[in-house]
N, C-alpha and C positions, 0 to 999 in steps of 0.2 A: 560474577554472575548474579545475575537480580531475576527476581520472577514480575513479567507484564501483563495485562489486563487486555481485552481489544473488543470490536466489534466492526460487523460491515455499517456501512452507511443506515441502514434500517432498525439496524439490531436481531435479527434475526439468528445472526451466528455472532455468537459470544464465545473469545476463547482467553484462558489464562493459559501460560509458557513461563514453565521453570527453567533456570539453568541457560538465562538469555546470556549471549556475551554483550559486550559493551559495544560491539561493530558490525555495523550494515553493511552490504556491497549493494553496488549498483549494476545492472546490465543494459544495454545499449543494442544486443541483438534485434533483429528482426519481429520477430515474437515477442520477445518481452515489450515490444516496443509498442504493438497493435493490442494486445494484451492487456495492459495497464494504461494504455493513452498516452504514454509518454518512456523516460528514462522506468525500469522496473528497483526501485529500493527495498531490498528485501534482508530480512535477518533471520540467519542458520540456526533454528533449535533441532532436540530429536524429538524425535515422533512419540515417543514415551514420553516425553517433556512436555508436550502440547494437550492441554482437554477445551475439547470443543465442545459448544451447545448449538442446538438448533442443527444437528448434522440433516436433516430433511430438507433442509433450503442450498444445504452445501451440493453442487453439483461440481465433476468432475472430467475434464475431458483430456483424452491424450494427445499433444501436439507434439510429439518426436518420439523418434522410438524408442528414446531415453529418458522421457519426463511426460507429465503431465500436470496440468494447471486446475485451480479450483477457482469456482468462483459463485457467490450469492446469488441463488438460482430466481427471489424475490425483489433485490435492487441493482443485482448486477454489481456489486463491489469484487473487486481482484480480491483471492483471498490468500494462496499462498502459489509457491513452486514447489514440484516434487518428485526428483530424479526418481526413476524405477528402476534403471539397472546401470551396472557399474560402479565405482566404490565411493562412491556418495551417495548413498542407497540407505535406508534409514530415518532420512531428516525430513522437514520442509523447508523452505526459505517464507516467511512471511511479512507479507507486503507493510513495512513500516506505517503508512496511512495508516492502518487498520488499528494503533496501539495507543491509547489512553496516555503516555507518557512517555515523548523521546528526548526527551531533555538531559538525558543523559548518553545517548548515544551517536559515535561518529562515525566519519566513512573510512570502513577500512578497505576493499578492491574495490575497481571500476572492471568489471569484464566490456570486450567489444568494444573495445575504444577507437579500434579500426572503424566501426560504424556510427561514432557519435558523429555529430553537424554542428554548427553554429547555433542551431536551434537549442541543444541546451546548453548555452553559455550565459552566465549573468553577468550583460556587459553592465560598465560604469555609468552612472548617468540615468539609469533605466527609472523610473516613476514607482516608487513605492508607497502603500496605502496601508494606513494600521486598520484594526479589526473596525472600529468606532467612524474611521472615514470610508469604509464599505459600508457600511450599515447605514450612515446619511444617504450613500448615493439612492440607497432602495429605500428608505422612508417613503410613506406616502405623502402627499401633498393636503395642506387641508381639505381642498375641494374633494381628494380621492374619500377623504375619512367621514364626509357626511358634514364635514361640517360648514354652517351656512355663509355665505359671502358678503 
């Protein structure tokens, strides 16, 4: 167990999590799926383990009658999952995006597997681009940058 660092896409909610395990899960439901844009990757601390900053921009809504979702009320970043009743009651699940360093951590369940598709599978063959050849693609052009022809 390692303690992580994180933030949403803005910074506005800053949180450090003691007592991380080494393993994410994934979900593939429904919600999690509309929720986060896509597969939800989230990692189990408790709730005593997690300090948050910026809890004023954290908003929170209930999507079942068993959980509820947080998310950055200034950039819209997923922030965690949070069972409310039944015996997983306690924790949050937070969205792996959010954490400064996963370099250490892998996947340990897939929930809803019944519900995944094609769409997240990373076929063979597929076109990949490092940091540095994203970054060319959005370079401006001279002309963009002022300067003369």
């Amino acid at each position: 167990m390692s303690e992580k660092t994180g933030q949403c896409l803005c910074g506005a909610v800053k949180l450090t999590a003691r007592n991380v395990p080494s393993t994410f899960n994934i979900c593939y439901c429904d919600m999690c799926k509309r929720w986060a844009g896509g597969r939800f990757m989230g990692l189990h601390v408790a709730k005593d383990d997690l300090n948050v900053t910026g809890g004023d921009s954290v908003t929170e809504a209930v999507t079942s009658d068993w959980a509820k979702r947080a998310f950055c009320n200034t950039c819209g970043s997923s922030l965690w999952y949070e069972v409310t009743d039944g015996p997983y009651v306690g924790g949050r699940s937070i969205c792996v995006g959010l954490l400064d360093d996963t370099s250490d951590l892998t996947l340990g369940t897939e929930y809803y597997t019944d519900r995944k598709t094609r769409a997240y599978d990373f076929p063979e063959g597929r076109k990949q681009l490092t940091e540095a050849e994203v970054l060319a693609l959005f370079a401006p052009t001279d002309a963009e940058e002022g300067e003369p022809e």
